[in-house]
C-alpha positions as semicolon CSV with decimal commas, in nm:
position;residue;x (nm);y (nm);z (nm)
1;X;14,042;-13,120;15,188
2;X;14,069;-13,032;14,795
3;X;14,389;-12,884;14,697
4;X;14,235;-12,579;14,464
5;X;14,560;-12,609;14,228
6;X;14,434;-12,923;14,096
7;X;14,071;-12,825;14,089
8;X;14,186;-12,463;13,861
9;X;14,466;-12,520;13,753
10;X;14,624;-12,216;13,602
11;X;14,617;-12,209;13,220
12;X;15,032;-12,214;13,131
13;X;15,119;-11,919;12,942
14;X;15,260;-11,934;12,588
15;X;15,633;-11,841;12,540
16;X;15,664;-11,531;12,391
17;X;15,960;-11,380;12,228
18;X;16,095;-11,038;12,244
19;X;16,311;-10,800;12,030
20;X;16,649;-10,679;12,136
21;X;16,505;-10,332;12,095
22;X;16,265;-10,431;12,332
23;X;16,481;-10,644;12,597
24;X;16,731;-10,273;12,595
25;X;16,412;-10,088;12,679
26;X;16,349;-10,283;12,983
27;X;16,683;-10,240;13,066
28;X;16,726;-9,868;13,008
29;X;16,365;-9,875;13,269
30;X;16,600;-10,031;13,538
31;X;16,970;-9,843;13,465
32;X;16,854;-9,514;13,371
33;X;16,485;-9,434;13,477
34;X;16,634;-9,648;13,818
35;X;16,296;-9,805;13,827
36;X;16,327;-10,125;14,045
37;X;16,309;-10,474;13,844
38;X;16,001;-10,615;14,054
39;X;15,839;-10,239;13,915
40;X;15,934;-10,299;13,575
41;X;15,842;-10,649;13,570
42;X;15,471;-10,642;13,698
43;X;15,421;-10,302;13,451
44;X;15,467;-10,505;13,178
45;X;15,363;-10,800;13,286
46;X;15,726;-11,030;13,296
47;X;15,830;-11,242;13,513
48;X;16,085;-11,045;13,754
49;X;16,346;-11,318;13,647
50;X;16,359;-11,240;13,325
51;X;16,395;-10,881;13,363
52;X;16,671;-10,982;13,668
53;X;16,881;-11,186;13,369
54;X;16,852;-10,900;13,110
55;X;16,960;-10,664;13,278
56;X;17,266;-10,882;13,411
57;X;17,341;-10,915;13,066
58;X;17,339;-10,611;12,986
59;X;17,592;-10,528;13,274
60;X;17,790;-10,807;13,175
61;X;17,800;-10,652;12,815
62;X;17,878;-10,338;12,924
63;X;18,201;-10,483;13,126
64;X;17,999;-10,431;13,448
65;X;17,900;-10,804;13,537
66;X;18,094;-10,971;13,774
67;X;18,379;-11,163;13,690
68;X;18,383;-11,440;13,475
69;X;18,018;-11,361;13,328
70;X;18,022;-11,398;12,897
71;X;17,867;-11,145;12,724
72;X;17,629;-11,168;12,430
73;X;17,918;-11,205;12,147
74;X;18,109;-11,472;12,389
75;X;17,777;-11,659;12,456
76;X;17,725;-11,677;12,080
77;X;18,064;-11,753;11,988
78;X;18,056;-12,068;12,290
79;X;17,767;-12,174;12,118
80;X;17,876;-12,200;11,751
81;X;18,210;-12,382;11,867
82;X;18,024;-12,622;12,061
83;X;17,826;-12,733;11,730
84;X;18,121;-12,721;11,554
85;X;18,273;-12,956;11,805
86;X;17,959;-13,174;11,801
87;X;18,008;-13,203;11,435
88;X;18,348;-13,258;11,409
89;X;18,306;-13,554;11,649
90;X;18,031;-13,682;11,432
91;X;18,263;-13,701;11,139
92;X;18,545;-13,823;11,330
93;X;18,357;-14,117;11,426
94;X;18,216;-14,158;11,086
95;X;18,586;-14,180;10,923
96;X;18,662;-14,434;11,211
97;X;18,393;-14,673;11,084
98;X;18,428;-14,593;10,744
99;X;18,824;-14,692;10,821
100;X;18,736;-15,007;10,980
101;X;18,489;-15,128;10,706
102;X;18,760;-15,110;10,447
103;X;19,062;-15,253;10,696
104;X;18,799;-15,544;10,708
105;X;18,756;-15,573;10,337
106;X;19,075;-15,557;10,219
107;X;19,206;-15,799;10,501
């Protein structure tokens, strides 16, 4: 027996990008309009994930996530320290060659 997967396989959607205005409107669907999320998400055709981790972000932003959970601004602020970090190391270990190059030379 054929598996039909493999015979039609489903064309993979591009990823597609959306506005903060849009990602609160989604949100304000599911907190204030008290749509459900599975609603909202085959009405505008996302996947119920996504609208699942927006609106758990927006909770989270709002102080109303569960404890522990970053919000947007900590999220961002994680990010930029770990490339700053990543950087830092980079140089670090620059220096340490550079330092051993000259130790060599003047030795």
């Amino acid at each position: 027996m054929e598996n039909r997967s493999q015979k039609n396989p489903k064309p993979k959607r591009a990823r597609r990008r959306f506005t903060p205005e849009y990602k609160a409107g989604v949100v304000r669907l599911v907190l204030n309009e008290h749509k459900t999320k599975a609603e909202v998400a085959r009405d505008l055709d996302l996947t119920p994930s996504c609208v699942e981790r927006w609106v758990s972000q927006a909770r989270a932003d709002a102080g109303l996530g569960p404890p522990g959970a970053l919000t947007t601004a900590e999220k961002e602020e994680l990010a930029q320290l770990r490339r700053e970090v990543r950087q830092l190391r980079m140089e670090r270990e620059i220096l340490k060659k550079a330092a051993a190059f000259f130790a060599k030379e003047n030795a």
